[in-house]
C-alpha positions in Angstrom: -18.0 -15.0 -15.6 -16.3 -12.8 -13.3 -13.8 -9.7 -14.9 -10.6 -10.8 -14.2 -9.8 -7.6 -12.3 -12.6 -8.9 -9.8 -10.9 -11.9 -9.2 -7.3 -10.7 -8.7 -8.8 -8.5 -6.3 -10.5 -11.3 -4.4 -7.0 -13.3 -4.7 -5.7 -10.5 -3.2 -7.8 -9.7 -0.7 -7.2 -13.6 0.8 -4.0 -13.4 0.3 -3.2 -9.8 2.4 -3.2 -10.6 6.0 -2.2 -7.2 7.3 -4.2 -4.7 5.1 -3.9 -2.1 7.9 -0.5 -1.2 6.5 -2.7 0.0 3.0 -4.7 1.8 5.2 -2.0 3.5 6.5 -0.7 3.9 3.3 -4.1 6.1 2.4 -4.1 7.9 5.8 -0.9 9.2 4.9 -1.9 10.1 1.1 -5.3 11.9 2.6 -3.3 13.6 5.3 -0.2 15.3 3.2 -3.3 16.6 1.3 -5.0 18.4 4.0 -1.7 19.5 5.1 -1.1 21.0 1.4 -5.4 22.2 0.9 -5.1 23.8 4.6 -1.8 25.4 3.6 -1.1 26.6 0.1 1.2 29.4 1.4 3.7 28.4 3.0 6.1 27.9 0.2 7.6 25.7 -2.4 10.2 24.3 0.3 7.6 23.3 2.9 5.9 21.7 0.0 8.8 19.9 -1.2 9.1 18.6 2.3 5.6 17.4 2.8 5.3 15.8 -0.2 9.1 13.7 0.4 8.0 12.8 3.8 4.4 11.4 2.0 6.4 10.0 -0.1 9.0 8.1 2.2 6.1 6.8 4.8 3.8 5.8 1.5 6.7 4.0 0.0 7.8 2.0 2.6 3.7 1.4 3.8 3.3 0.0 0.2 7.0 -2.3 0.3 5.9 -3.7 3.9 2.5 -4.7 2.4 3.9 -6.0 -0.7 6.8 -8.1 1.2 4.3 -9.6 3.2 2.4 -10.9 0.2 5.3 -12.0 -1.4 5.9 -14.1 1.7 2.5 -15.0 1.8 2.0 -16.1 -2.2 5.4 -17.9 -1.8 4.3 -20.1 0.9 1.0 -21.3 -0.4 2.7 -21.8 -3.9 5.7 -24.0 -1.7 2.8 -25.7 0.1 0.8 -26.4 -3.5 4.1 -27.9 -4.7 4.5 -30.1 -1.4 1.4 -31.6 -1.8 1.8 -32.6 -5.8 
């Protein structure tokens, strides 16, 4: 028997058709923390502002990729329902 986390991420995983927007999601993540490693100087402002721009880009990478699956789980549930 499978862990059910295993299997929600394998529902997932068929249901996500553009995962490159999760990727970008993590390039962003990865790259406001070299930017904030490489830099610890340069003040609590610049800080502030790397860390709302991360934030902005990551939230709206992680609402694309979340409408999409909504969209995606809403159509194969309307399908399922047209067929029964």
């Amino acid at each position: 028997m499978q862990p059910l986390h295993s299997m929600a991420s394998a529902g997932f995983r068929r249901e996500l058709h553009h995962e490159w927007v999760l990727f970008l999601a993590g390039t962003a993540s990865v790259v406001a923390g070299a930017l904030l490693w490489a830099r610890p100087d340069v003040g609590a402002i610049t800080i502030a502002q790397v860390m709302g721009i991360y934030a902005l880009i990551s939230g709206a990478l992680v609402l694309a990729a979340a409408w999409r699956l909504h969209h995606t789980t809403t159509a194969a549930h309307s399908a399922h329902h047209a067929r029964h």
